[in-house]
N, C-alpha and C positions, 0 to 999 in steps of 0.2 A: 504494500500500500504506500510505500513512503517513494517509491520511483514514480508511481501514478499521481502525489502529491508535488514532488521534485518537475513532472514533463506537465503536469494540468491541473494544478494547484490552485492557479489563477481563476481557473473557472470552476469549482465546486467539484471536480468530477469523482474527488476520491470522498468527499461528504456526499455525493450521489451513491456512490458504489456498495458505501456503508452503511446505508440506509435514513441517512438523515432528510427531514423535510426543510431544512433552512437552505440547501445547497445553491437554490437560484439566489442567494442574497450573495454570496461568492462571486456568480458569474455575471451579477449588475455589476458589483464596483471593485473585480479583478481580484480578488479574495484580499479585498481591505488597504487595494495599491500593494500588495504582497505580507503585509501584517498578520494578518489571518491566516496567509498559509504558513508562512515560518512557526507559528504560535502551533499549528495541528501537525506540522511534521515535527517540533522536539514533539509535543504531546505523542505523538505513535511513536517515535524515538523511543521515549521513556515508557512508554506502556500505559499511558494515562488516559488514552482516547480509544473506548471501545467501541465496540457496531453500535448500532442505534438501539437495537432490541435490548444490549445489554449484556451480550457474546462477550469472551474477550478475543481482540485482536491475535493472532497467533500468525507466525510466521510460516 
């Protein structure tokens, strides 16, 4: 998830992936000028940011 956040980050597509419904707020304003995405890739980094249901993220 963190390559698919690294290549399309800007546009929501790894909070689409993972089931979140905020993901089009990503792809209105480039995921926060790039804010947002750096913030969700340490978060998957560290383990902090799981699916949307509540899954944990797993490699």
């Amino acid at each position: 998830m963190i390559i698919v956040a690294w290549f399309a980050g800007g546009f929501g597509i790894h909070r689409l992936m993972m089931g979140y419904d905020n993901w089009w707020l990503m792809l209105l304003t480039f995921g926060g000028c790039g804010v947002w995405t750096i913030i969700d890739m340490i978060n998957i980094i560290t383990g902090k940011m799981n699916m949307a249901d509540g899954r944990v993220l797993e490699s």
